[in-house]
N, C-alpha and C positions, 0 to 999 in steps of 0.2 A: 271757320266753320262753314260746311257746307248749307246751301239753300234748299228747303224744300222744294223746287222744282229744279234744281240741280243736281238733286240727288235723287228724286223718282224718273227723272230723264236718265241718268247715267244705270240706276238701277236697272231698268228696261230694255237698256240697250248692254248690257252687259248680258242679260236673262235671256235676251234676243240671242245674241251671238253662241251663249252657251246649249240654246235650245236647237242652233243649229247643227252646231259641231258635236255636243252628246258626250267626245272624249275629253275635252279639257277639261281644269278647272278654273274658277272665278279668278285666280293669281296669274293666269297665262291670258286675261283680256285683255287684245293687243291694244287698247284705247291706250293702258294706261303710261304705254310706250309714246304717244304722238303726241307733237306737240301741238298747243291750241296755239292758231296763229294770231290770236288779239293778244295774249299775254306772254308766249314763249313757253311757256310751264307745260310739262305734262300731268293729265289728273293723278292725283294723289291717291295713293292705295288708302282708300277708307280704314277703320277698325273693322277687324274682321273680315277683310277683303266682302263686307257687305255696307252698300250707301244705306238701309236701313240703320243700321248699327251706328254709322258716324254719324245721321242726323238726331239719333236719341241721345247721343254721347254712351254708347253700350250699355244705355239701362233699356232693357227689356221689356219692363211695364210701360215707357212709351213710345215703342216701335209704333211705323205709321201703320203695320199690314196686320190685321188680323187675320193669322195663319189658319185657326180652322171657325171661325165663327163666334168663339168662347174666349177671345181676349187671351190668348195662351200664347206661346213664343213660338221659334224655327224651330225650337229641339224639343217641343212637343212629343209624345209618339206619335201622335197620327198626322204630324206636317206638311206640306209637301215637301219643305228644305229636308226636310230629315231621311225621306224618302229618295232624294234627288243626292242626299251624299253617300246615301248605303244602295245604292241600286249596282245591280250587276250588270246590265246590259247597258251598252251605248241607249239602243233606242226606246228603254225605260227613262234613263238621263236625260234625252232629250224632251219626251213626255212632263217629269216632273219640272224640269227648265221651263218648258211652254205655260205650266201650270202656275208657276212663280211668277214668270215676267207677265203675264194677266191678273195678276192679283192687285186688289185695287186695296189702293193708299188714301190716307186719309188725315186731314189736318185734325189734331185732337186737342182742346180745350183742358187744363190742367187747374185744380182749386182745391186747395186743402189736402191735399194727397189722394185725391179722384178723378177717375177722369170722368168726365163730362162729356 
């Protein structure tokens, strides 16, 4: 399993890449081609081609990012992931990428099925 700050680092720097380029998608981030030279391995395609997603284990209620304020997920309607997958233009795509990879994460406290 990945670490929370291995996963908001790769997060970011994926969100990076994609806010620069606009046409790719998260699956064509060339990180996850190179190899890291302390272990040989290249990074592992998360679930969901999102490091969000592989640090909750794909449960949604405890993604680190609150997408819009209200503890809601990426596929929210009013999200910005959600906005950044239906957008029509490159330089919309890059907008809502830039809006993503600044989106601030957060370690969350978990007790009795609430979060904290």
């Amino acid at each position: 399993m990945i670490s929370f700050k291995n996963a908001e680092r790769c997060h970011k720097r994926m969100w990076n890449w994609l806010a620069k380029t606009g046409s790719k998608t998260k699956f064509a981030w060339p990180e996850f081609y190179i190899l890291n030279p302390k272990n040989g391995r290249v990074i592992q395609f998360p679930d969901n081609d999102c490091f969000a997603c592989e640090l909750n284990q794909d449960n949604c209620r405890f993604c680190p990012i609150d997408w819009n304020g209200k503890g809601e997920d990426c596929y929210s309607p009013n999200s910005p992931y959600l906005k950044w997958e239906n957008a029509k233009t490159i330089k919309t795509r890059k907008r809502y990428a830039a809006i993503i990879r600044d989106m601030l994460w957060k370690r969350r406290i978990y007790a009795r099925n609430k979060i904290l």
